[in-house]
Legacy VTK file of the C-alpha trace (Angstrom):
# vtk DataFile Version 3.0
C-alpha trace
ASCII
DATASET POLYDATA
POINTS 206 float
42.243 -11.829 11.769
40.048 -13.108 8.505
39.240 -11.313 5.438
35.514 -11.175 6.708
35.526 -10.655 10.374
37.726 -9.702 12.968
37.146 -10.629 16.439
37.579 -8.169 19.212
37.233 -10.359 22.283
33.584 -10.313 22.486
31.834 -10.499 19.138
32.719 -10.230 15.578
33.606 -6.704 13.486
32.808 -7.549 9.813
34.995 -6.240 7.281
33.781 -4.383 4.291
34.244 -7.433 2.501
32.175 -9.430 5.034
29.504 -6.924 5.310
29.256 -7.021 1.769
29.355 -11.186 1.683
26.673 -10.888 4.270
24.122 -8.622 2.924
24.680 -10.803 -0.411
23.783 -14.092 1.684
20.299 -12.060 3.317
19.433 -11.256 -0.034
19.713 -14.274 -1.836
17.651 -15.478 1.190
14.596 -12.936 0.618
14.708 -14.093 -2.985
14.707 -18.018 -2.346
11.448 -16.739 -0.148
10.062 -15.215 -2.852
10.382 -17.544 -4.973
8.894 -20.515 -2.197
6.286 -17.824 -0.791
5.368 -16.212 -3.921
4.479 -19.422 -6.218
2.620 -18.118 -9.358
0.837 -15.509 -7.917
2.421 -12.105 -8.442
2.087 -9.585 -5.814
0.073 -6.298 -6.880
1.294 -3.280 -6.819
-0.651 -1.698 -4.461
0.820 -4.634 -2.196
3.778 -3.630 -3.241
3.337 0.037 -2.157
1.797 -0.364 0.928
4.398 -2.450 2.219
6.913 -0.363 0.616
5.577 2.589 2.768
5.244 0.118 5.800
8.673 -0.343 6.182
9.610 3.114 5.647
7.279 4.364 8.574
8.834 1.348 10.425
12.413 2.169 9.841
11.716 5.515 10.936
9.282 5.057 14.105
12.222 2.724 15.355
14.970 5.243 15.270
12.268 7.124 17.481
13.176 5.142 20.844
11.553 5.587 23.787
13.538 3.062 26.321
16.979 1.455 24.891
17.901 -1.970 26.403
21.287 -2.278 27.058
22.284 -5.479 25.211
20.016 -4.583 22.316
16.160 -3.884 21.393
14.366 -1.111 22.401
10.834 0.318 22.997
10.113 2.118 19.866
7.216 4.461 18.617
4.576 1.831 17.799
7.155 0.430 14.944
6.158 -3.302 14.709
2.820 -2.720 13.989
3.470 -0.925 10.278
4.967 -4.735 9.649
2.035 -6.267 11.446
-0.364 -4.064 9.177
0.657 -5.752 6.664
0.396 -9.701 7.022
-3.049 -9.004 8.484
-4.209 -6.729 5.553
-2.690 -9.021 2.924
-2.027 -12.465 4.420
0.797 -14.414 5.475
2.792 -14.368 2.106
2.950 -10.767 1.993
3.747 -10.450 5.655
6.737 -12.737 6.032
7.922 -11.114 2.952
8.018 -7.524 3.974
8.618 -8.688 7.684
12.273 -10.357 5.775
12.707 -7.185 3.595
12.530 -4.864 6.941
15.286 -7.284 9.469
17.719 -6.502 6.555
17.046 -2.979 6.695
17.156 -3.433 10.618
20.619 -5.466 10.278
21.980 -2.396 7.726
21.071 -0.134 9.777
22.758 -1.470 13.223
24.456 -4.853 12.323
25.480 -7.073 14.921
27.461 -10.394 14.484
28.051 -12.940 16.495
27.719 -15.652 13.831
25.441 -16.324 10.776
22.762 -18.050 12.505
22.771 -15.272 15.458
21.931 -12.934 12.395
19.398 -15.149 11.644
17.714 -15.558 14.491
17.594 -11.699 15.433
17.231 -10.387 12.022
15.621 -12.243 9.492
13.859 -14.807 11.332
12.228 -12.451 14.443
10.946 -9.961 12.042
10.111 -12.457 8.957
7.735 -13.956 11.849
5.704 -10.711 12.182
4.174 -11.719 8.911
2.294 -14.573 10.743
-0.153 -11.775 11.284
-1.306 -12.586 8.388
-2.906 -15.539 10.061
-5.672 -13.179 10.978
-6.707 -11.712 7.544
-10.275 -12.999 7.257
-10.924 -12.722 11.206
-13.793 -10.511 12.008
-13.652 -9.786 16.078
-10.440 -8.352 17.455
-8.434 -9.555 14.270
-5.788 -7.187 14.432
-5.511 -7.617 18.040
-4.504 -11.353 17.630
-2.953 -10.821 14.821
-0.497 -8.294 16.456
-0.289 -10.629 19.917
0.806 -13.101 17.617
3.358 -11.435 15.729
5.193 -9.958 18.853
5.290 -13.309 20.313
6.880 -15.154 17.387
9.593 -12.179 16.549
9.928 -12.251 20.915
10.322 -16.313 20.499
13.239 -16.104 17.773
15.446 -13.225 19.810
14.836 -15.456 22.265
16.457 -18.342 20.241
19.404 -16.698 19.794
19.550 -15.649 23.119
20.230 -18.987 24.256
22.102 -19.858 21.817
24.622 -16.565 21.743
24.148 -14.086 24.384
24.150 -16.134 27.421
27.710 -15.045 28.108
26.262 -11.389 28.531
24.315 -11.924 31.245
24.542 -9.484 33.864
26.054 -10.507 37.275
23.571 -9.205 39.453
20.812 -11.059 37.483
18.784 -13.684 39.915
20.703 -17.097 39.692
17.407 -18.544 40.196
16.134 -17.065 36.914
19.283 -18.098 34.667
17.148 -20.011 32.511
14.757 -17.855 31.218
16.793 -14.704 31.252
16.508 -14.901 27.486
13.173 -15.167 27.403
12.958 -12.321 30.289
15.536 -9.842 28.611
13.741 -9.876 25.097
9.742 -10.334 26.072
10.677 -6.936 28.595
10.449 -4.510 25.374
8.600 -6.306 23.322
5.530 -6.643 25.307
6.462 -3.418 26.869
6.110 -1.855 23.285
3.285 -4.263 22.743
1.218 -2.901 25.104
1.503 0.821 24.633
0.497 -0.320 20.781
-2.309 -2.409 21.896
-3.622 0.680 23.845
-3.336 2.655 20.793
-5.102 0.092 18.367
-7.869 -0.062 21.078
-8.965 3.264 20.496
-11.944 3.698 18.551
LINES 1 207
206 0 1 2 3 4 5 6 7 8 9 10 11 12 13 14 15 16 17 18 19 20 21 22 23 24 25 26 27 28 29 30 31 32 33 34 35 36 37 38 39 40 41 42 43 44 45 46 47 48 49 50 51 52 53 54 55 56 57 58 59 60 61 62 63 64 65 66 67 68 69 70 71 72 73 74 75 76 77 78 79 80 81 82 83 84 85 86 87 88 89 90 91 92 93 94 95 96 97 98 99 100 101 102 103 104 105 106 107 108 109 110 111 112 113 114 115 116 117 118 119 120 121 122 123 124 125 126 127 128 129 130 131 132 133 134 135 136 137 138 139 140 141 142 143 144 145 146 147 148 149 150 151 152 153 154 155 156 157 158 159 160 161 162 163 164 165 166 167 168 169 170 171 172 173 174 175 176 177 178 179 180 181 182 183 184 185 186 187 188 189 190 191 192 193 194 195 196 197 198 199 200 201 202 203 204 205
């Protein structure tokens, strides 16, 4: 037993005083990004707001889940694109920031630990990634369509990180042998691009 975690045989229970060490370390990340993303200019407050309200609509489209995975992630209603909104409508600064700002809120609101890095890699890294959207600010044909594309695949690419890295031991047993390898890559991409889809239907509208 430590004073942060306790281990139950398969993953790590924080205690309140490693919950509260943890959410201490994630912030004093998003600030150290602020301070190397944000350089001298200041964001405006209509930046501010927007992504404010992004990552309320995002917090609350994902509690709205269509298909839950059993190991974690879900198909949600259209959530990653509130996130994706806003790299591609204020550029990659902005993006990564609010992406960072929303995996905490993801992490408070159903925090998993296997280790620091694992938190990492699911939380602040896959969803700090959706700000490459912002990649696509100043394109004119189908930007938000590659902007989005883009922005699944890089949050996809980090779950899938830490897949290999952590959650190989959860494998199922009647997965394919001959697919061992990717079943990282398979597991995570399945509701992402799942979600991504449905989304991209929607954006295609006129």
């Amino acid at each position: 037993m430590s004073f942060f975690a306790t281990y139950d045989g398969s993953s790590y229970q924080l205690t309140t005083a490693g919950f509260t060490a943890l959410v201490i370390i994630m912030i004093a990340i998003l600030l150290i990004g602020c301070a190397i993303f944000g350089g001298k200019k200041k964001f405006s407050a209509k930046q501010l707001a927007f992504s404010a309200m992004a990552i309320a609509l995002a917090m609350v489209t994902s509690m709205i889940k269509l298909f839950d995975m059993p190991m974690g992630g879900s198909v949600t209603l259209l959530s990653m694109l509130f996130i994706v909104l806003i790299g591609y409508w204020y550029g990659i600064k902005v993006g990564i920031l609010t992406g960072l700002v929303y995996g905490i809120f993801q992490f408070l609101q159903e925090p998993y630990v296997l280790s620091f890095f694992q938190v990492c890699c699911d939380y602040i890294l896959a969803f700090g990634a959706m700000g490459l959207s912002g990649l696509f600010t100043k394109s004119r044909k189908h930007g938000l369509l590659k902007a989005y594309i883009l922005a699944i695949l890089a949050r996809g690419a980090f779950h899938a990180l830490g897949g290999y890295l952590y959650w190989m031991d959860y494998m199922p047993d009647n997965f394919p042998k001959s697919l061992t390898a990717l079943y990282p890559i398979i597991y995570n991409y399945s509701y992402i691009l799942l979600e991504g889809v449905l989304t991209i239907v929607v954006i295609s509208i006129p």
